[in-house]
N, C-alpha and C positions, 0 to 999 in steps of 0.2 A: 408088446411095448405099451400098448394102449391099455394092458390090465392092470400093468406096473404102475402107471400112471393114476389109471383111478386109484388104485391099491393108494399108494402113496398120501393121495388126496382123505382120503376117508382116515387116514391112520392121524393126520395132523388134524382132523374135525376131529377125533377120537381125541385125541390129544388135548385142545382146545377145549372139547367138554371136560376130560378130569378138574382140566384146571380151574372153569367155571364152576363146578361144583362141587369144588374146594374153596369155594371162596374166593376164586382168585387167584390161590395161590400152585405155582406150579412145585410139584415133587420130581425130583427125576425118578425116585423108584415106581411112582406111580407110571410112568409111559412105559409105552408099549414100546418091545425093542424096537420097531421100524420108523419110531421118532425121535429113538433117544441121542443119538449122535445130532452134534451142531446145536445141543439145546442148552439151556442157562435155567439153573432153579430161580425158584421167588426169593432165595437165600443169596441169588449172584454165585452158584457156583457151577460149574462148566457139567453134562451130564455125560457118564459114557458108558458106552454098555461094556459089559462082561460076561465073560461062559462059565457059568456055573458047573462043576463037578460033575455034575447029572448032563452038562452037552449042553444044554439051554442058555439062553440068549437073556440077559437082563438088566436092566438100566440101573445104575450108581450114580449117586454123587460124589462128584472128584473134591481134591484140595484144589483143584487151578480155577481161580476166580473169573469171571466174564468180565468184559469191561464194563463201567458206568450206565447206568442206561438199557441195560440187556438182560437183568433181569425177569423171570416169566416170560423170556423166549423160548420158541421152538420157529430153527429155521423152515424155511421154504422150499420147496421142491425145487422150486427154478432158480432157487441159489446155491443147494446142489449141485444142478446140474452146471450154471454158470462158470462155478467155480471148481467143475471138476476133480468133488471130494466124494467118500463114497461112505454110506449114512449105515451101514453094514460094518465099517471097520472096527474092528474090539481096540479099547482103550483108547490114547490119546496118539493121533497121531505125530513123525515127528516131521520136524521144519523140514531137516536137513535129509531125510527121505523125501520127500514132496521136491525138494531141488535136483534131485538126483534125477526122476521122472520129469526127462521135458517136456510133456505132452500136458498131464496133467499141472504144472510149475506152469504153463503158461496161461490154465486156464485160471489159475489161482491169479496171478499178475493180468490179467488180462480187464480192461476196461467194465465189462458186466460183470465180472467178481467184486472188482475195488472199490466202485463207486454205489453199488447196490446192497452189497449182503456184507454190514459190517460185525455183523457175530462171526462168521468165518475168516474174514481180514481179522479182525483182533485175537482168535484164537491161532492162526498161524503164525501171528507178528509177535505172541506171548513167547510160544513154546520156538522160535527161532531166537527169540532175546536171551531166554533159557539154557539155548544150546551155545551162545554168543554171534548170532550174526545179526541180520538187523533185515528184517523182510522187504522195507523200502529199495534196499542199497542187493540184493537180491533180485529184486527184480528187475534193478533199471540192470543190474548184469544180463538178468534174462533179455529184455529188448535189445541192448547192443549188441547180446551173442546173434539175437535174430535178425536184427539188420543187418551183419556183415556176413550171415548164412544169406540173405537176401541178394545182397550186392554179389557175392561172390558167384552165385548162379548165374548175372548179369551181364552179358555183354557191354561194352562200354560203347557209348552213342557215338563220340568220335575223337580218336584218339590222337593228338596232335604229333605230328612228323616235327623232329627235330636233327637238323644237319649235324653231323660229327663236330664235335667242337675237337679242335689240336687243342692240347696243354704245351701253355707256354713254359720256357724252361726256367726253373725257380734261382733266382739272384743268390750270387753266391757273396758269402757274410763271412770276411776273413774273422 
């Protein structure tokens, strides 16, 4: 766990220097595949890797734009892991797959994904628009499913006793 980790680490400094000594600017064919996923060219467009004929692993530039602002990114390890997407996956992934998987769909909605790593929020919230859903209105599904999975494990604290009530008999209406 701890190799994967440096691993990780050294690949996004790897990363980091192509772009510095491009000027600046980031390529996605230039990264290495274990950066290319979750990354934005210096052009704003989304990077993703693909398998080459020969089996091999290699970073593209997509048509799906990054948001404003995200340009010459390459996400983070720890927004990976936050957000519970996986930087190995070929091509773009989809919204409505990632809904299907609640584990990871929660890690995606989950407070350290949403607030922290908005290049993967924007790249899910894209390709769910895409598909027609709406990733906010997704997610607050996800929390209400989880709360009422929540409560229903729950014992109720104290459940109020109520006496039989008789029904009175209903008035007759010539």
């Amino acid at each position: 766990m701890a190799s994967s980790t440096a691993l990780a680490a050294i690949l996004l400094v790897l990363a980091v220097a192509v772009q510095s000594a491009r000027g600046g600017q980031l390529a996605c064919e230039e990264l290495p595949p274990d950066a290319c996923a979750f990354a934005v060219s210096s052009g704003g467009r989304r990077c993703v890797l693909e398998r080459t004929p020969e089996g091999a692993h290699r970073c593209q530039t997509s048509a799906v734009r990054g948001a404003r602002g995200l340009a010459g990114w390459v996400e983070t390890g720890a927004c990976v892991r936050a957000c519970g997407v996986d930087r190995a996956a070929l091509g773009l992934p989809v919204a409505s797959a990632a809904a299907e998987d609640r584990r990871s769909f929660g890690a995606l909605c989950s407070p350290a994904c949403r607030d922290a790593c908005p290049n993967v929020v924007d790249l899910y919230a894209t390709l769910a628009a895409a598909e027609g859903m709406s990733l906010p209105a997704l997610c607050e599904a996800q929390n209400k499913a989880g709360n009422r999975r929540m409560m229903a494990g729950m014992a109720p604290v104290a459940a109020p006793v109520a006496a039989p009530v008789a029904a009175a008999p209903a008035p007759c209406e010539d």
